[in-house]
PDBQT receptor file of N, H, CA, C and O in Angstrom, charges set to zero:
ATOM      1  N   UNK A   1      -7.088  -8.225  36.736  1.00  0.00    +0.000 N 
ATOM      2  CA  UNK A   1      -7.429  -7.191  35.791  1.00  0.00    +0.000 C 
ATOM      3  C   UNK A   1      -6.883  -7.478  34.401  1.00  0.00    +0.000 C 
ATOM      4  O   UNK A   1      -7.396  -6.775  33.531  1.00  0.00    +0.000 OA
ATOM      5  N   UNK A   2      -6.085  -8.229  34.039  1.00  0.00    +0.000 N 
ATOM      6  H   UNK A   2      -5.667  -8.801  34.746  1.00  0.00    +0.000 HD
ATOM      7  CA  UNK A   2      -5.337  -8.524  32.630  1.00  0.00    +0.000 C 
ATOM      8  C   UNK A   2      -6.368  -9.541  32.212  1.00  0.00    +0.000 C 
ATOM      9  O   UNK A   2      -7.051 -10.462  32.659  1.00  0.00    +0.000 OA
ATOM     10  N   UNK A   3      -6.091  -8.834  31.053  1.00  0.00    +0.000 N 
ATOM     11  H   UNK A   3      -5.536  -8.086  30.690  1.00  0.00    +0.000 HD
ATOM     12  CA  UNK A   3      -6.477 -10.107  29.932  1.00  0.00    +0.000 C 
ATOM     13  C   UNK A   3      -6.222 -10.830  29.623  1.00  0.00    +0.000 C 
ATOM     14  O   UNK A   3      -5.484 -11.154  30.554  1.00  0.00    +0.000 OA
ATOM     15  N   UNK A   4      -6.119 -11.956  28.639  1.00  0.00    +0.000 N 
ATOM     16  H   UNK A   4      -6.719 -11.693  27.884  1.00  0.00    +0.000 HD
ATOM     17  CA  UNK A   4      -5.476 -12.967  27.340  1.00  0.00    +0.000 C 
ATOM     18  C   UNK A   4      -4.028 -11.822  27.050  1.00  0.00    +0.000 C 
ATOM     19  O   UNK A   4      -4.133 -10.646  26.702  1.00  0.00    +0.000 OA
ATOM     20  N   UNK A   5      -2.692 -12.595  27.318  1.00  0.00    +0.000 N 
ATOM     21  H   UNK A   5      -2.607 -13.551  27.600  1.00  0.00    +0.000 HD
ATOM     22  CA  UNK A   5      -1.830 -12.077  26.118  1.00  0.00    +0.000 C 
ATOM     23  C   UNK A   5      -2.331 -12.369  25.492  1.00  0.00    +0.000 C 
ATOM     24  O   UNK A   5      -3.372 -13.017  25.606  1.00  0.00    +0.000 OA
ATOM     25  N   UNK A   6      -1.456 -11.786  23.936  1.00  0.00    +0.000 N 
ATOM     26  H   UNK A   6      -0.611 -11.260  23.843  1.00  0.00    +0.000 HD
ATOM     27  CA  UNK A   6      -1.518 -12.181  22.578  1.00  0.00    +0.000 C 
ATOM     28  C   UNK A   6      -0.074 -12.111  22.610  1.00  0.00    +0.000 C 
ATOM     29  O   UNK A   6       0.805 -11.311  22.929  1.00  0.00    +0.000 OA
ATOM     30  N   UNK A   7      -0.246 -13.828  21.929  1.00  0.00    +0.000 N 
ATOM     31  H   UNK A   7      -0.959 -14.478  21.669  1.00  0.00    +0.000 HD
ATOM     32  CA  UNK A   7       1.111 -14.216  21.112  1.00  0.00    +0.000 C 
ATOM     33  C   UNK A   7       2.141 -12.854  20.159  1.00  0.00    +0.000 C 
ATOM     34  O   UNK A   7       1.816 -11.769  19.676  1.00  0.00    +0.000 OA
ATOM     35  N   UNK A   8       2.780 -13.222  20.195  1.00  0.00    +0.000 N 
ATOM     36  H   UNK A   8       3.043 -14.103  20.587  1.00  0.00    +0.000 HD
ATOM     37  CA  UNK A   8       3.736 -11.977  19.115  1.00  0.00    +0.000 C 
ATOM     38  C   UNK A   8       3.120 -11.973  17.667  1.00  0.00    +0.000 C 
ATOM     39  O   UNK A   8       2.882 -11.007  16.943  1.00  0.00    +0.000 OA
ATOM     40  N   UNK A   9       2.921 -13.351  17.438  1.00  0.00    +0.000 N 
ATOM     41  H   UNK A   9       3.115 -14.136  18.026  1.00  0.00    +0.000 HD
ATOM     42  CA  UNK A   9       2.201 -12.977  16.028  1.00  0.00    +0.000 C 
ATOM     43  C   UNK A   9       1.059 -12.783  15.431  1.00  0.00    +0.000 C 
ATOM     44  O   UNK A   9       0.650 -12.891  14.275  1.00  0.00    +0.000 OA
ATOM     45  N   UNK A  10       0.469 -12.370  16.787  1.00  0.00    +0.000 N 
ATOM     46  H   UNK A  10       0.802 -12.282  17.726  1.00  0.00    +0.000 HD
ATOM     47  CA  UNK A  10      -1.136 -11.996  16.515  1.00  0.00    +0.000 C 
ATOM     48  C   UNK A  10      -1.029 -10.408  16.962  1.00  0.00    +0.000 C 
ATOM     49  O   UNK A  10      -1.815  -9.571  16.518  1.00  0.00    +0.000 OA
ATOM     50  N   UNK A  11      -0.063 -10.117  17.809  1.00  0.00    +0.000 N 
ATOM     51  H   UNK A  11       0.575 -10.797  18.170  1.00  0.00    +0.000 HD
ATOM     52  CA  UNK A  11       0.252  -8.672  17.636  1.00  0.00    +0.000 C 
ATOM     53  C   UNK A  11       0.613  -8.020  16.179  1.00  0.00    +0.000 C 
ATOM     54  O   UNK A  11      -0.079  -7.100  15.743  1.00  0.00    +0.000 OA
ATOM     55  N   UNK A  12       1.528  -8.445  15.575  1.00  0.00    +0.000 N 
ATOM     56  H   UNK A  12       2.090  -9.192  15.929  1.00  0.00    +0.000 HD
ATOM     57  CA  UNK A  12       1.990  -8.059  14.819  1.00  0.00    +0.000 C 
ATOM     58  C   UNK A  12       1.085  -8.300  13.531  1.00  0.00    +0.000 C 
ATOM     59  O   UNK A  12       1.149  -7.499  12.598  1.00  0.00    +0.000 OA
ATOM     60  N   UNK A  13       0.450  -9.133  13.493  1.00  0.00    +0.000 N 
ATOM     61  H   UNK A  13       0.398  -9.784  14.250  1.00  0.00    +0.000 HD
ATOM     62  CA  UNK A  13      -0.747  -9.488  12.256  1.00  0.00    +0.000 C 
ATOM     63  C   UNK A  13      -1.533  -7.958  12.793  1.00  0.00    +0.000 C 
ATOM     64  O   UNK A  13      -1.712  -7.184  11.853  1.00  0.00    +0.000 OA
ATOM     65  N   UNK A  14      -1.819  -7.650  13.613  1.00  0.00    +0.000 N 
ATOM     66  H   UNK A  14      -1.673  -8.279  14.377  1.00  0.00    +0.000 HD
ATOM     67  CA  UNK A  14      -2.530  -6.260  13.843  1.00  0.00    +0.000 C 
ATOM     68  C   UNK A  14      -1.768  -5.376  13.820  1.00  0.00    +0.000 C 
ATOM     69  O   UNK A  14      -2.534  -4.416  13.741  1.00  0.00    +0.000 OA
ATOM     70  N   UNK A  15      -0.871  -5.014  13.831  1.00  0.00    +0.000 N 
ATOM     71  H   UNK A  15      -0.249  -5.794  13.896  1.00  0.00    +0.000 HD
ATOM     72  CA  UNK A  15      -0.030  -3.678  13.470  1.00  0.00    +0.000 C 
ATOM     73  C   UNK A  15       0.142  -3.678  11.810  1.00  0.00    +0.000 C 
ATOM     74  O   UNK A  15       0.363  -2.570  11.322  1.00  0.00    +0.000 OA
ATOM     75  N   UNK A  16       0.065  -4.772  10.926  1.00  0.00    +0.000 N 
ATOM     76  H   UNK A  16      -0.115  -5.672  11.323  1.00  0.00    +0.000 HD
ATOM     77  CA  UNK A  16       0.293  -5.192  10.062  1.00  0.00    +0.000 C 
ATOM     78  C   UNK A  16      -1.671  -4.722   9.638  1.00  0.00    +0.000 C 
ATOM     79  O   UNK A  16      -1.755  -4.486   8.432  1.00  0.00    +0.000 OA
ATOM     80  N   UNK A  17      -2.632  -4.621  10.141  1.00  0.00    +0.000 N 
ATOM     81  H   UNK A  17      -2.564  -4.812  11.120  1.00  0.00    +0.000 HD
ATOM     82  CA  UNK A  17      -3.303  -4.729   9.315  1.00  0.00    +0.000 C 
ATOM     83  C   UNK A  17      -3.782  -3.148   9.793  1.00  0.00    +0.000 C 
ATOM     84  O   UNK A  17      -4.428  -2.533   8.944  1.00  0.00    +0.000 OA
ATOM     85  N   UNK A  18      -3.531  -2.504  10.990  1.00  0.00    +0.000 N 
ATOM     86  H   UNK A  18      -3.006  -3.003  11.680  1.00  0.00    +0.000 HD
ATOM     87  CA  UNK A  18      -4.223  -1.373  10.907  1.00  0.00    +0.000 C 
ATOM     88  C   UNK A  18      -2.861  -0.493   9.964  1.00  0.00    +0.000 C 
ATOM     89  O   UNK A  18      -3.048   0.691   9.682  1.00  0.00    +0.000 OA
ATOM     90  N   UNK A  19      -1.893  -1.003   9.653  1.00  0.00    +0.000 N 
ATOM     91  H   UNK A  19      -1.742  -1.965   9.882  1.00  0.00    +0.000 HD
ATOM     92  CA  UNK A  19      -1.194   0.071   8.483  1.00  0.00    +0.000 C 
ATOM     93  C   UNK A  19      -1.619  -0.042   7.017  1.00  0.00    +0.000 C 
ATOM     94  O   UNK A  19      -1.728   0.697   6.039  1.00  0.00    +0.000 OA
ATOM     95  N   UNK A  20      -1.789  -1.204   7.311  1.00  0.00    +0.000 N 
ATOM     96  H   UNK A  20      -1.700  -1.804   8.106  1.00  0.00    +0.000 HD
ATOM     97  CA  UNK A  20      -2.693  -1.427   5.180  1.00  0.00    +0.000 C 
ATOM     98  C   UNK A  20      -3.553  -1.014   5.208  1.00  0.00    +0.000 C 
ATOM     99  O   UNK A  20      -3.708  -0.309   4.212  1.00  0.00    +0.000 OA
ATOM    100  N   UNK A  21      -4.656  -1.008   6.072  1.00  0.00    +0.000 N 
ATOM    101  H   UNK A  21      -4.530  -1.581   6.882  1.00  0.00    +0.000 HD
ATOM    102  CA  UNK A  21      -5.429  -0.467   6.128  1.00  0.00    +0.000 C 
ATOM    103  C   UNK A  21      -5.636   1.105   6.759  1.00  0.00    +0.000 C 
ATOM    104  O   UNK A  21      -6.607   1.822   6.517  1.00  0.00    +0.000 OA
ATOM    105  N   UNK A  22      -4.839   1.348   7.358  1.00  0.00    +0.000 N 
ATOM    106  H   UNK A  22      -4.050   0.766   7.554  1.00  0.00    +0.000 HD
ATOM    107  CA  UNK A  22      -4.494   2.830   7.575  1.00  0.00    +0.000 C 
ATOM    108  C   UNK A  22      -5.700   3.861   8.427  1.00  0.00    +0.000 C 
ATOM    109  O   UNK A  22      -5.949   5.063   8.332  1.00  0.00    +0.000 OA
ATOM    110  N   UNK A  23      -6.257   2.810   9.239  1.00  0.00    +0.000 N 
ATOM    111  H   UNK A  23      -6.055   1.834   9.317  1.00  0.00    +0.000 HD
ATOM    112  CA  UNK A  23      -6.961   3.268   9.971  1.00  0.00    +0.000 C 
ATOM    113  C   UNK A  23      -6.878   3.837  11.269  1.00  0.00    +0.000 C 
ATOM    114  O   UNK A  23      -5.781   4.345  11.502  1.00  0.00    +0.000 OA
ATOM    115  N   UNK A  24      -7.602   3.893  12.057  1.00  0.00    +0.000 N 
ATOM    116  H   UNK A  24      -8.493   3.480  11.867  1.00  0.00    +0.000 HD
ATOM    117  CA  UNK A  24      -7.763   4.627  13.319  1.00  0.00    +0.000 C 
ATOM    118  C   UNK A  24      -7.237   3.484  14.380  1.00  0.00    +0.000 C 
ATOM    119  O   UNK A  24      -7.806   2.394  14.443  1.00  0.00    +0.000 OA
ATOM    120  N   UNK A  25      -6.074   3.822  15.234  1.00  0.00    +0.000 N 
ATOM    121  H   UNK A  25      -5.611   4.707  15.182  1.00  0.00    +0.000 HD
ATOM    122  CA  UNK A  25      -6.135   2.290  16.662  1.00  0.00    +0.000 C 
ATOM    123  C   UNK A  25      -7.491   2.248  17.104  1.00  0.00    +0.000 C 
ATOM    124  O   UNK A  25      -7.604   1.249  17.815  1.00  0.00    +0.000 OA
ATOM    125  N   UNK A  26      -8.540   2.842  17.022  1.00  0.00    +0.000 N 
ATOM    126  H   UNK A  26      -8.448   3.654  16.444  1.00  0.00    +0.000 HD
ATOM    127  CA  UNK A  26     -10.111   2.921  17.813  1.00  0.00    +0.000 C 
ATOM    128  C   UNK A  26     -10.567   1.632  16.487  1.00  0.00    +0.000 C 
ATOM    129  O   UNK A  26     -10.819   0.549  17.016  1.00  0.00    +0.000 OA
ATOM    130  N   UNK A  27     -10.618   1.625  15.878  1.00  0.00    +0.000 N 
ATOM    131  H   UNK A  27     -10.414   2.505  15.447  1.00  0.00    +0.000 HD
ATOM    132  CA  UNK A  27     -10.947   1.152  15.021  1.00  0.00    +0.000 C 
ATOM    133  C   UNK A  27     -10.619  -0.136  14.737  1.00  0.00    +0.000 C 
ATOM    134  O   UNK A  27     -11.162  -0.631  13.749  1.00  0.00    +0.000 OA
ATOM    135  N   UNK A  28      -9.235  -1.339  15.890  1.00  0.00    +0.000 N 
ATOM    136  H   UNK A  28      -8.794  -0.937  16.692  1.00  0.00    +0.000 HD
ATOM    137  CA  UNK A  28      -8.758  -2.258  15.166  1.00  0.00    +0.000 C 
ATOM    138  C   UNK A  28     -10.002  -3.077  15.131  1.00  0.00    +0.000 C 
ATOM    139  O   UNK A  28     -10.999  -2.526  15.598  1.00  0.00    +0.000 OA
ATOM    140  N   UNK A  29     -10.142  -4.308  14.659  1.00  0.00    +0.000 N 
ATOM    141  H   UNK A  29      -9.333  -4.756  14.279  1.00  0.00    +0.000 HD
ATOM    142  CA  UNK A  29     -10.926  -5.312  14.247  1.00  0.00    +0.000 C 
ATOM    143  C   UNK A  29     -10.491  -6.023  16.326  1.00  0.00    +0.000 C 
ATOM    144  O   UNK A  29      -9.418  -5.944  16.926  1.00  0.00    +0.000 OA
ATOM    145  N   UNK A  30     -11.940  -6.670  16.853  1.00  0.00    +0.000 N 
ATOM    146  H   UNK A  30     -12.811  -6.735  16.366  1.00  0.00    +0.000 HD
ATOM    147  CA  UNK A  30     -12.473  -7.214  17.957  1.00  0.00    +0.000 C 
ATOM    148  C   UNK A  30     -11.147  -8.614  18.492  1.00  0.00    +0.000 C 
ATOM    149  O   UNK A  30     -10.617  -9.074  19.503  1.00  0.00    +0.000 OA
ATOM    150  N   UNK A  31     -11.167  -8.809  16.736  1.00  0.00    +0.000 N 
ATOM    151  H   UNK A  31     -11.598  -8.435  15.915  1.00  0.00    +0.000 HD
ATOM    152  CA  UNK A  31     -10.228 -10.382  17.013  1.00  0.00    +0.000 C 
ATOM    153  C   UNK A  31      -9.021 -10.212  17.031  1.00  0.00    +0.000 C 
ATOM    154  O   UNK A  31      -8.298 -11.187  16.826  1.00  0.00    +0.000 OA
ATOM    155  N   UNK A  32      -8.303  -8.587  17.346  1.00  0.00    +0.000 N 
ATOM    156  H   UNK A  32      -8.891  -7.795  17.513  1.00  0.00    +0.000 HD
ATOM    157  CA  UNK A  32      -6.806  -8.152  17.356  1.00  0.00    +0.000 C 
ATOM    158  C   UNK A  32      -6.913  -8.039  18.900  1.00  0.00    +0.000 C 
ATOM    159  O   UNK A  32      -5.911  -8.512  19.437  1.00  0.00    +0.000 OA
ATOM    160  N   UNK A  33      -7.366  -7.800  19.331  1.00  0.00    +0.000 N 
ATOM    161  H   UNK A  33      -8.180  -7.416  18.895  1.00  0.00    +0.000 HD
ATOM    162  CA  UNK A  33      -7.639  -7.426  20.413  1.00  0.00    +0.000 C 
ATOM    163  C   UNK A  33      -7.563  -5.893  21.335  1.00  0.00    +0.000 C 
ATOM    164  O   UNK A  33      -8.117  -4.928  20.806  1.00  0.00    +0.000 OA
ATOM    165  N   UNK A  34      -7.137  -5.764  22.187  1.00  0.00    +0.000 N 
ATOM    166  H   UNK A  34      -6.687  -6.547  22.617  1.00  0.00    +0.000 HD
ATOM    167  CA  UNK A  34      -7.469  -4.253  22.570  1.00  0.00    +0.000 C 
ATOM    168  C   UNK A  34      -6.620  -3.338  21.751  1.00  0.00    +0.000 C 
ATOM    169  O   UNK A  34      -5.401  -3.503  21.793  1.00  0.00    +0.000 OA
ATOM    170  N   UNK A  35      -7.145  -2.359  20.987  1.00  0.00    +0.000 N 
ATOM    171  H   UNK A  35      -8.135  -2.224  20.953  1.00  0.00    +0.000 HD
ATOM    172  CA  UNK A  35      -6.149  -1.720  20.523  1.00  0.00    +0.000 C 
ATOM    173  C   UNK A  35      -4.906  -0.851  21.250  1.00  0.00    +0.000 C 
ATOM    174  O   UNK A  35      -3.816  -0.644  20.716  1.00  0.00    +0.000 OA
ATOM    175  N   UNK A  36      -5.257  -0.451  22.407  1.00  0.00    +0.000 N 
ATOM    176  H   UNK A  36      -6.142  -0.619  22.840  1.00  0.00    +0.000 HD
ATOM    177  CA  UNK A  36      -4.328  -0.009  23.307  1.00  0.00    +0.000 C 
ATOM    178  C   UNK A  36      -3.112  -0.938  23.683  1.00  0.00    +0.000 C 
ATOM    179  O   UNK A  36      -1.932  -0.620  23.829  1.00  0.00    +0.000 OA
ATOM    180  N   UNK A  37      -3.640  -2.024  23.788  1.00  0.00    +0.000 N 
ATOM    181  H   UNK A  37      -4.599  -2.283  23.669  1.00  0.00    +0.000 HD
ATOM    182  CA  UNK A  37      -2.729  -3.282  24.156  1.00  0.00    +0.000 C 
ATOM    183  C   UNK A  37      -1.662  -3.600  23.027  1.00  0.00    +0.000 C 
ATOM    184  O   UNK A  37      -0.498  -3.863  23.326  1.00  0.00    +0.000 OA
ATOM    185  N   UNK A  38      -2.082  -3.568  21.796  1.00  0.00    +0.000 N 
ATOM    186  H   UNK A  38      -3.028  -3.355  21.553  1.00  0.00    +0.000 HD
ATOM    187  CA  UNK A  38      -1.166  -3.597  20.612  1.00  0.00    +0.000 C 
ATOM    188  C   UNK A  38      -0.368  -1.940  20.526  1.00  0.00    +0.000 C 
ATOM    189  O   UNK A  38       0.827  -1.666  20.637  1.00  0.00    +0.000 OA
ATOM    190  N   UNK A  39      -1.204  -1.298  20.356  1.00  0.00    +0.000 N 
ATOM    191  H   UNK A  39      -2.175  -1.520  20.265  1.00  0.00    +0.000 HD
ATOM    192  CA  UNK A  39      -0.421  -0.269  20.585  1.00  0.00    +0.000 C 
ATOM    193  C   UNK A  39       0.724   0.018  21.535  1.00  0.00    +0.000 C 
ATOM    194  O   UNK A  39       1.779   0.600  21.285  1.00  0.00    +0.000 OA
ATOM    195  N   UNK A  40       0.427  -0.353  22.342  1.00  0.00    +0.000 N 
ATOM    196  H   UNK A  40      -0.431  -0.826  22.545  1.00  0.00    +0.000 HD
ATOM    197  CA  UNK A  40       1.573  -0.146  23.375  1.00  0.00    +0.000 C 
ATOM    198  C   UNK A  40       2.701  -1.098  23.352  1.00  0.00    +0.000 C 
ATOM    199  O   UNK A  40       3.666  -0.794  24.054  1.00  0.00    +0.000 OA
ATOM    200  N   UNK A  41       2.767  -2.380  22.559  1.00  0.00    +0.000 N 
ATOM    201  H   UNK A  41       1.984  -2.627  21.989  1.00  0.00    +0.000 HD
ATOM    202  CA  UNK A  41       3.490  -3.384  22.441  1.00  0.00    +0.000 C 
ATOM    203  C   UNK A  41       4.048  -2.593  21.325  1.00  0.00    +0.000 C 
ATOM    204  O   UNK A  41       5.094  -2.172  21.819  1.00  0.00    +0.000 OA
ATOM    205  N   UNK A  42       3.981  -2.116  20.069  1.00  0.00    +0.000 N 
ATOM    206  H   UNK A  42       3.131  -2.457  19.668  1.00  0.00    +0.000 HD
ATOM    207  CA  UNK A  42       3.972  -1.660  18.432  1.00  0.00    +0.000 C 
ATOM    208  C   UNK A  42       5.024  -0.165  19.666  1.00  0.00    +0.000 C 
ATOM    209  O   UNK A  42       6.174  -0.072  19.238  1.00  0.00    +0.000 OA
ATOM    210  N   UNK A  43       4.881   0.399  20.382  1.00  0.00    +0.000 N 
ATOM    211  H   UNK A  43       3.946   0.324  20.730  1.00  0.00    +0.000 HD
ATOM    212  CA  UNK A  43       5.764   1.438  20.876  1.00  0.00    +0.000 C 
ATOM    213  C   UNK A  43       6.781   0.530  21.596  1.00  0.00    +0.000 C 
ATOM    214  O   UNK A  43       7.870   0.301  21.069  1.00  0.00    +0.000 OA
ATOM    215  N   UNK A  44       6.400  -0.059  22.950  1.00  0.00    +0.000 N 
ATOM    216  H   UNK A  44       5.516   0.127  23.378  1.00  0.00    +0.000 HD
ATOM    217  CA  UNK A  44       7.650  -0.485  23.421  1.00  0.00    +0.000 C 
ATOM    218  C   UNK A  44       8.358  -1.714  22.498  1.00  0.00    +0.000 C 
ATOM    219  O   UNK A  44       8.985  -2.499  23.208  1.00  0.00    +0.000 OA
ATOM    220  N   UNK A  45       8.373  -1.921  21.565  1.00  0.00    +0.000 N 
ATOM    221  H   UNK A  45       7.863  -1.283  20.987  1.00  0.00    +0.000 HD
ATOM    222  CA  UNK A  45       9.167  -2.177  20.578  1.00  0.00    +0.000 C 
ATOM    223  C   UNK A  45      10.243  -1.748  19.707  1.00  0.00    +0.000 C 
ATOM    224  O   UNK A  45      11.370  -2.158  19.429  1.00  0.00    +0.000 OA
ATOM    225  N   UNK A  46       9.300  -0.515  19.286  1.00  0.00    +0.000 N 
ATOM    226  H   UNK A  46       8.384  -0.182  19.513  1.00  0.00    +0.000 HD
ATOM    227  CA  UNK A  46      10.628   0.718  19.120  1.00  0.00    +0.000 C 
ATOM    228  C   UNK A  46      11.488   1.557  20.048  1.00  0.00    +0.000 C 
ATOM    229  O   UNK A  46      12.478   2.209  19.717  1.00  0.00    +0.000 OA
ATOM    230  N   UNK A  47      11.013   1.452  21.140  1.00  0.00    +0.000 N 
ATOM    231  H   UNK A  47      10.209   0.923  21.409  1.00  0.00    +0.000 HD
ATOM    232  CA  UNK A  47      11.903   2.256  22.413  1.00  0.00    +0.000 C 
ATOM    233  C   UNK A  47      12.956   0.861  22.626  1.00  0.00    +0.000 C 
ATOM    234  O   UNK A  47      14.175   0.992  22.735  1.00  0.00    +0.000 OA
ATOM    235  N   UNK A  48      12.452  -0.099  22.651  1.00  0.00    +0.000 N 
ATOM    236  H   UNK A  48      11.462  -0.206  22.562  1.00  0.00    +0.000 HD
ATOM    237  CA  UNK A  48      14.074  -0.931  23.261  1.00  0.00    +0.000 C 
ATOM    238  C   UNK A  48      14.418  -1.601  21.867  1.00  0.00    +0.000 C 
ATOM    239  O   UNK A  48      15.196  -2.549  21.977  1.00  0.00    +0.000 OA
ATOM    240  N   UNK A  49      13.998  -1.305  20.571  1.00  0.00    +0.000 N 
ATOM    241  H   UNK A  49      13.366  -0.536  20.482  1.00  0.00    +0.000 HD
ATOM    242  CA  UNK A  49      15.138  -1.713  19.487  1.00  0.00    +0.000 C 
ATOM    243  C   UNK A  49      14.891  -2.749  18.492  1.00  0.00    +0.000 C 
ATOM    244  O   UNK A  49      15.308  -2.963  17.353  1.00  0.00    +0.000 OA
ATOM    245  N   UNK A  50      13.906  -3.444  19.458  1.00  0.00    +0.000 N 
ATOM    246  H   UNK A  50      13.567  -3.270  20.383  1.00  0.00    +0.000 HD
ATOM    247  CA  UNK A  50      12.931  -4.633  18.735  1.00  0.00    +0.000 C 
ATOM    248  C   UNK A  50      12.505  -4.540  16.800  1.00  0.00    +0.000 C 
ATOM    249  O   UNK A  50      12.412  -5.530  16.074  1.00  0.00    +0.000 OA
ATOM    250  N   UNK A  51      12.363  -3.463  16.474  1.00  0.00    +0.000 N 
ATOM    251  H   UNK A  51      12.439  -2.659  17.064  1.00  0.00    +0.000 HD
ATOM    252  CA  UNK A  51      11.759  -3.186  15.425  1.00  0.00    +0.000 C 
ATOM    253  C   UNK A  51      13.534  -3.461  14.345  1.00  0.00    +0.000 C 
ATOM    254  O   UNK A  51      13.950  -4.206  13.458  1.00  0.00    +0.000 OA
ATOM    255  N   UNK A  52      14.062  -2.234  15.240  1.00  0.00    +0.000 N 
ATOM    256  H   UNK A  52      13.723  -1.629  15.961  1.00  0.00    +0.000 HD
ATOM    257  CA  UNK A  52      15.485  -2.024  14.672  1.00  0.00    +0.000 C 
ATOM    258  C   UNK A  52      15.916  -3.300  13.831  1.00  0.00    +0.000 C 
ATOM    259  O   UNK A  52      16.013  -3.538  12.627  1.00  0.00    +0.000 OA
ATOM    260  N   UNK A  53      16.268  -4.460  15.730  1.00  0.00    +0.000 N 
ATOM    261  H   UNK A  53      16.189  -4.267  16.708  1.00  0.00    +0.000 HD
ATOM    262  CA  UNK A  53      16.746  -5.944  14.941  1.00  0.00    +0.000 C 
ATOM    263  C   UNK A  53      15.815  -6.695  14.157  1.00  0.00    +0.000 C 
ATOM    264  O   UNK A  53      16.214  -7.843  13.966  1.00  0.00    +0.000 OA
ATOM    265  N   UNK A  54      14.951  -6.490  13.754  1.00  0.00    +0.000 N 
ATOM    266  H   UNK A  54      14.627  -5.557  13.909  1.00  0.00    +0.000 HD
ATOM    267  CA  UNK A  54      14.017  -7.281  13.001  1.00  0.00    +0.000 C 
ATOM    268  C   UNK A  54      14.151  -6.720  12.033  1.00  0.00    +0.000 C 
ATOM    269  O   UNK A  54      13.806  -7.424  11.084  1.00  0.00    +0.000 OA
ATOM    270  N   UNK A  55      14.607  -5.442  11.655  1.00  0.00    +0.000 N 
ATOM    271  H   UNK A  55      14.888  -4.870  12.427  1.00  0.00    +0.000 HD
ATOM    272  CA  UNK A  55      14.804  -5.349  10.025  1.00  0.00    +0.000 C 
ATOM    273  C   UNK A  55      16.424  -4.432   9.347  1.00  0.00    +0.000 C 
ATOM    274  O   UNK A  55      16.633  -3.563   8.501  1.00  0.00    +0.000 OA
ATOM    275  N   UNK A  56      17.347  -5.322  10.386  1.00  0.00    +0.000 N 
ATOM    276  H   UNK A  56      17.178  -6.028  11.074  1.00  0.00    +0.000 HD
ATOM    277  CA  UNK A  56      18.471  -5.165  10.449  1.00  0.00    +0.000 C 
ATOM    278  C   UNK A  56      18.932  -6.417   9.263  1.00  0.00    +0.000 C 
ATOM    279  O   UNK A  56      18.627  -7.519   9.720  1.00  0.00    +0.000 OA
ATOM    280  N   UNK A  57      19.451  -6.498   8.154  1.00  0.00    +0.000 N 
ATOM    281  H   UNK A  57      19.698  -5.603   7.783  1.00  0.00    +0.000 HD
ATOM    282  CA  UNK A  57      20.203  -7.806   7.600  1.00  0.00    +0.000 C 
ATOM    283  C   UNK A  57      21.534  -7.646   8.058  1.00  0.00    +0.000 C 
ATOM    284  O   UNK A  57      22.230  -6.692   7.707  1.00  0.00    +0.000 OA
ATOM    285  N   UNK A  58      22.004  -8.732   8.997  1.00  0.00    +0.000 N 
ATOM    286  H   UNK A  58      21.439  -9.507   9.282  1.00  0.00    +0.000 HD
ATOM    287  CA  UNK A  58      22.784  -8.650   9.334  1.00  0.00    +0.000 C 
ATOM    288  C   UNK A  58      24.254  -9.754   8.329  1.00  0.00    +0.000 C 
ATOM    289  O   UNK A  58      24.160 -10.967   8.140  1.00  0.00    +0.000 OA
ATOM    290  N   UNK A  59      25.241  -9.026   7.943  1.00  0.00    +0.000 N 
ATOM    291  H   UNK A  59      25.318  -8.041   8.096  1.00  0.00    +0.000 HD
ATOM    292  CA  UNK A  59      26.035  -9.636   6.984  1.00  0.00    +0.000 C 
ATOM    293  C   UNK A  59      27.028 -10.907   7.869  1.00  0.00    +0.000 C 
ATOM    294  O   UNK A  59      27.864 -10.782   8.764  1.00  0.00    +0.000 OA
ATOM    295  N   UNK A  60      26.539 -12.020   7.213  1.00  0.00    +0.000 N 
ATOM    296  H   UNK A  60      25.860 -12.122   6.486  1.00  0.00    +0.000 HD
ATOM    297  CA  UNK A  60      27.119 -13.098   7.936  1.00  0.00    +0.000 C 
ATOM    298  C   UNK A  60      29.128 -13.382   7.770  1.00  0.00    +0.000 C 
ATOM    299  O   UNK A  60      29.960 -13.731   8.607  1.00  0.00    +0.000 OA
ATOM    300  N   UNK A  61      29.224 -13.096   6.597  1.00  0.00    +0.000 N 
ATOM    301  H   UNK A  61      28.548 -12.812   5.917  1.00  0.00    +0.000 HD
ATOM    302  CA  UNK A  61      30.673 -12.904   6.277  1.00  0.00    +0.000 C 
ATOM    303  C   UNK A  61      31.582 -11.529   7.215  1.00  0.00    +0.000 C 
ATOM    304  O   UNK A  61      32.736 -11.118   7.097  1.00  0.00    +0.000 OA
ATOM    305  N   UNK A  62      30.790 -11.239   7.857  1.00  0.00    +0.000 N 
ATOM    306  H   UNK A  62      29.852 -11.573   7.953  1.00  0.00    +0.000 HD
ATOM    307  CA  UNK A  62      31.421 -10.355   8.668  1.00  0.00    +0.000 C 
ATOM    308  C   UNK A  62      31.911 -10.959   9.645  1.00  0.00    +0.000 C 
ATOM    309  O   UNK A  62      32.531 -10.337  10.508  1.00  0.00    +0.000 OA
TER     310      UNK A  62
């Protein structure tokens, strides 16, 4: 029943384009792939923190 993953950075090129563009998840473009599927990656990202450390600068002199 599964599909093709998508790499991390073809997820994120689609979370990245339905916010500039500010559209509907029904709506992503065919070549992002399922929008549910990104969607649900774009959430369990923020539930375990993922988002957090990615735009954490973390001070190296510490």
């Amino acid at each position: 029943m599964g599909g093709r993953r998508w790499d991390h950075r073809e997820v994120i090129d689609a979370i990245a384009w339905k916010f500039q563009t500010r559209s509907q998840w029904i709506h992503l473009p065919k070549q992002y792939g399922k929008w549910r599927g990104v969607y649900n990656r774009l959430r369990m990202w923020a539930i375990d923190g993922t988002w957090e450390r990615v735009f954490t600068v973390e001070d190296p002199s510490i």
